[in-house]
C-alpha positions as CSV (number, residue, x, y, z in Angstrom):
1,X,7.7,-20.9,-7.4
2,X,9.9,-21.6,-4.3
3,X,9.5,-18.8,-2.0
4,X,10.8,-18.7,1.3
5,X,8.4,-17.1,3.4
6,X,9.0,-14.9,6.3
7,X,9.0,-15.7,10.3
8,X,4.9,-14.3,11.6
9,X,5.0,-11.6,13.5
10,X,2.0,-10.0,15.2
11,X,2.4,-7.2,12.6
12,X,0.4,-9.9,10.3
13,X,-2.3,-10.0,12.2
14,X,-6.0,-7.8,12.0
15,X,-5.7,-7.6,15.9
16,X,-2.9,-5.6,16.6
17,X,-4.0,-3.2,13.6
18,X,-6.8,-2.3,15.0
19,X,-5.0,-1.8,18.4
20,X,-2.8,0.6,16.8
21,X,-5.7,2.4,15.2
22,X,-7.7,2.8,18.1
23,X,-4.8,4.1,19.9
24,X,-4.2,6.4,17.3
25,X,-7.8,7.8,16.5
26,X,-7.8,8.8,20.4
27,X,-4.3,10.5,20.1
28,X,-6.0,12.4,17.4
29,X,-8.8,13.2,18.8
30,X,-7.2,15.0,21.8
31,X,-4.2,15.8,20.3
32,X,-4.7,16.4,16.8
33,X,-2.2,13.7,15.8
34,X,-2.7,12.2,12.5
35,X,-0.5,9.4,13.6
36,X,2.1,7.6,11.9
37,X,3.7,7.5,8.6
38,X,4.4,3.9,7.9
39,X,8.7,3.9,6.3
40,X,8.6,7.5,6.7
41,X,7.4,10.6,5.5
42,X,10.6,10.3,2.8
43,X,9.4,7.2,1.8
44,X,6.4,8.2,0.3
45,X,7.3,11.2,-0.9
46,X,9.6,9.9,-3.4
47,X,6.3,7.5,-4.5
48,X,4.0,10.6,-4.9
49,X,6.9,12.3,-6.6
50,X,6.7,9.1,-8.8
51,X,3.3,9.7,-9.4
52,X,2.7,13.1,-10.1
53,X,5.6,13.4,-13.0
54,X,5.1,9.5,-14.5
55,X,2.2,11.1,-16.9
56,X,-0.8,9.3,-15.0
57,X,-3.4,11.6,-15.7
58,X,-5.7,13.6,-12.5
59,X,-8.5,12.0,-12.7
60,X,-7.2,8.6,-13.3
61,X,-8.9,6.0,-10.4
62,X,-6.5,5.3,-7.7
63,X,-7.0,3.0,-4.8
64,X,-4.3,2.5,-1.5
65,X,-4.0,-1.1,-0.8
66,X,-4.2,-0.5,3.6
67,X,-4.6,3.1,3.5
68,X,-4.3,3.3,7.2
69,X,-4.2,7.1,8.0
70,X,-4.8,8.1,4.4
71,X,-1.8,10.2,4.3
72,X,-0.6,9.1,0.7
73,X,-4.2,9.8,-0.7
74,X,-4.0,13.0,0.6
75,X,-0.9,14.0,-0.6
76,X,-2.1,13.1,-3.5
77,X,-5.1,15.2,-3.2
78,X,-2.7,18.3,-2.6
79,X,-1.3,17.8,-6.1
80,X,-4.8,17.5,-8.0
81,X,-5.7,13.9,-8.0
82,X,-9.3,13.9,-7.9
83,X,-10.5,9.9,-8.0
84,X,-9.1,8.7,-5.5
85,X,-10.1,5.6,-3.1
86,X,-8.4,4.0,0.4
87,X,-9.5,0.5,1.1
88,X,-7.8,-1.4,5.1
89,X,-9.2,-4.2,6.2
90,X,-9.2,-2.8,9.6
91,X,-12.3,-0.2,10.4
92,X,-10.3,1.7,12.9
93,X,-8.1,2.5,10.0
94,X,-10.9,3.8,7.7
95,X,-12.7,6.0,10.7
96,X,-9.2,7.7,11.3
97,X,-9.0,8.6,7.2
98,X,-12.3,9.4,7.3
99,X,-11.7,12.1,10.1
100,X,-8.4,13.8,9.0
101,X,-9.7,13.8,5.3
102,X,-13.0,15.3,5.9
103,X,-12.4,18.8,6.1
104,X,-9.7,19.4,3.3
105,X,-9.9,16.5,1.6
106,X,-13.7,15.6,1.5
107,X,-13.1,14.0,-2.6
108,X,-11.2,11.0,-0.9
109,X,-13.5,7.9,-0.6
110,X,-12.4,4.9,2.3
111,X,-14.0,1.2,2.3
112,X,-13.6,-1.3,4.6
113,X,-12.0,-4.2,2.4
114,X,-10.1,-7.2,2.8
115,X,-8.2,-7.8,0.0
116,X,-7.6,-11.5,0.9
117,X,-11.3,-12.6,1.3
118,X,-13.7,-10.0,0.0
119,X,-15.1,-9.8,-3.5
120,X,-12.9,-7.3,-5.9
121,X,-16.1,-7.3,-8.3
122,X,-17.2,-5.0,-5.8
123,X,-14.8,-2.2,-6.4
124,X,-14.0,-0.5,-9.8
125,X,-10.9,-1.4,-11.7
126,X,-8.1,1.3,-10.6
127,X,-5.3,2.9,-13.4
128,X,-3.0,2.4,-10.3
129,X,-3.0,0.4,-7.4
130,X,-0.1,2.1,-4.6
131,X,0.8,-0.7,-1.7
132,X,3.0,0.3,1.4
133,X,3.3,-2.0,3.8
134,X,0.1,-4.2,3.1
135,X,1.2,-6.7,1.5
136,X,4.8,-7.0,3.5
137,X,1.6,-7.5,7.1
138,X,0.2,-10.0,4.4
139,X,3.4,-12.0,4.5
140,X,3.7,-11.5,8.2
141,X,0.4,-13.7,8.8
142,X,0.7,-15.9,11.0
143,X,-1.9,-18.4,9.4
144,X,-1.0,-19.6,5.9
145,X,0.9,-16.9,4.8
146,X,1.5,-18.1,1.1
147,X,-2.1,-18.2,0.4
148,X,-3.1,-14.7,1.5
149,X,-0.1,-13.8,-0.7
150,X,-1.4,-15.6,-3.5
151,X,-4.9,-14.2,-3.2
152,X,-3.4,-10.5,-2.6
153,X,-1.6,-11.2,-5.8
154,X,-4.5,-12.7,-7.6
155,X,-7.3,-9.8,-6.8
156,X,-5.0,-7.1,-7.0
157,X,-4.4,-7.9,-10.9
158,X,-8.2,-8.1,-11.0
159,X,-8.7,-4.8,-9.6
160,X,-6.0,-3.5,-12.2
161,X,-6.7,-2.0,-15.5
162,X,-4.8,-3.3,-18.7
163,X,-3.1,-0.4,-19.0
164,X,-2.8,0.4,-15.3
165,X,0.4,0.4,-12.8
166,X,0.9,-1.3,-9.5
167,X,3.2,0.4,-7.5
168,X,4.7,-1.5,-4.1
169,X,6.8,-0.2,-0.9
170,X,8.0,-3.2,1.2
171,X,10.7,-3.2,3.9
172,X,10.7,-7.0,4.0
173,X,11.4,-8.3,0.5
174,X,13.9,-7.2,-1.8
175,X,13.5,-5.7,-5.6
176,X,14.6,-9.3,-6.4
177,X,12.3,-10.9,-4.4
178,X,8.8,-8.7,-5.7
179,X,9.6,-9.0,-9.1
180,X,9.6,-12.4,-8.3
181,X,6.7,-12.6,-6.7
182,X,4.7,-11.0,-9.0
183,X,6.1,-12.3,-12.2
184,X,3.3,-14.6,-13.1
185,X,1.1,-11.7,-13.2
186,X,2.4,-8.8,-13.8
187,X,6.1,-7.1,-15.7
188,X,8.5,-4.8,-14.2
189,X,8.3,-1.6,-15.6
190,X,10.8,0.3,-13.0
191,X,11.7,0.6,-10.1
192,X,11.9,3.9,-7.8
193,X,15.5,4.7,-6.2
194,X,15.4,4.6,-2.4
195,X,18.6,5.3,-0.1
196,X,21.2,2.8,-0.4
197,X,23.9,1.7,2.6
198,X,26.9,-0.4,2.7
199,X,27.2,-3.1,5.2
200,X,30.2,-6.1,5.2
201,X,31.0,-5.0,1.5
202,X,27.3,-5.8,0.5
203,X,24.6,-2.7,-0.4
204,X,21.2,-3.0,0.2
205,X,18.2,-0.7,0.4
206,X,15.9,0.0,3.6
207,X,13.2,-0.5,1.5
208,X,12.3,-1.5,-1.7
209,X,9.8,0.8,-3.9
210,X,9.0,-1.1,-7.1
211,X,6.4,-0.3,-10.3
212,X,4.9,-3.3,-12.0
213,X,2.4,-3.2,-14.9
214,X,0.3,-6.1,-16.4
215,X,1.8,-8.3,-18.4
């Protein structure tokens, strides 16, 4: 499949992750700050909206591919989700979850994972599988960029249930371009409207939400 991959950016990179993280784990430790919502709060809204009225049932196991703050999981929590798991490959990530969730939230479960180099046996399989923004810092790598794709791509359908749903926010490549992407793997099933704008008679998304099921 000819892919043409993106320029590396230091957002590819485990380094400047954890930067962010620490940075953010002391801004909410003085400040209560909870830090950032990665696209925007909109943005994943209109996934948990997605969620919560696609007929996926409460208790169904649901892990967040680089959960970094766990603010989708707990959204999720608010509706009645109870199994519900966030895996970052960057530990200042997971201790920042860990500390918002605690109090209200103390049914969410975090892991340290790398989803390009640790063992998915390790983990359960998951009725759905939510992805913002991991897999577009996976493509950002600096260092061989189309095999940590290929791995990301490979594990995740591992980690997937037959009958489960892979749902994926990126801001780097097109509905086009995941479906793709993923087509040796897995079908399109839908994909989730976002905002639209018009530019030099051309319209385009800011980002791209898309849902993917096994094939």
């Amino acid at each position: 499949m000819d892919i043409t991959e993106l320029e590396s950016s230091e957002l590819g990179t485990q380094g400047y992750w954890q930067e962010v993280y620490t940075k953010e784990i002391d801004n909410y430790e003085d400040h209560g700050d909870p830090g950032d919502v990665w696209f925007g709060e909109d943005s994943a809204m209109r996934v948990i909206h997605w969620i919560c009225n696609c007929g996926v049932e409460k208790d169904t196991p649901i892990v967040d591919l680089g959960c970094g703050n766990g603010y989708t999981l707990m959204e999720l929590a608010k509706e009645g989700f109870t199994n519900l798991l966030g895996i970052d490959y960057c530990k200042e990530a997971i201790e920042l979850a860990e500390r918002i969730s605690l109090k209200d939230f103390p049914i969410i479960k975090y892991k340290v994972f790398d989803i390009t180099k640790d063992n998915v046996n390790d983990l359960d399989k998951f009725g759905l599988i939510h992805d913002k923004g991991t897999y577009d810092a996976i493509s950002l790598n600096p260092d061989n960029p189309k095999e940590h794709r290929e791995k990301y791509i490979n594990q995740m359908e591992k980690m997937l249930l037959d009958n489960g749903l892979f749902i994926i926010t990126s801001c780097n490549w097109t509905e086009e371009e995941l479906v793709k992407h993923f087509s040796e793997k897995m079908r399109l099933k839908c994909v989730i409207p976002t905002p639209q704008f018009k530019f030099g008679g051309k319209v385009g998304s800011v980002v791209s939400s898309v849902v993917f099921c096994k094939k």
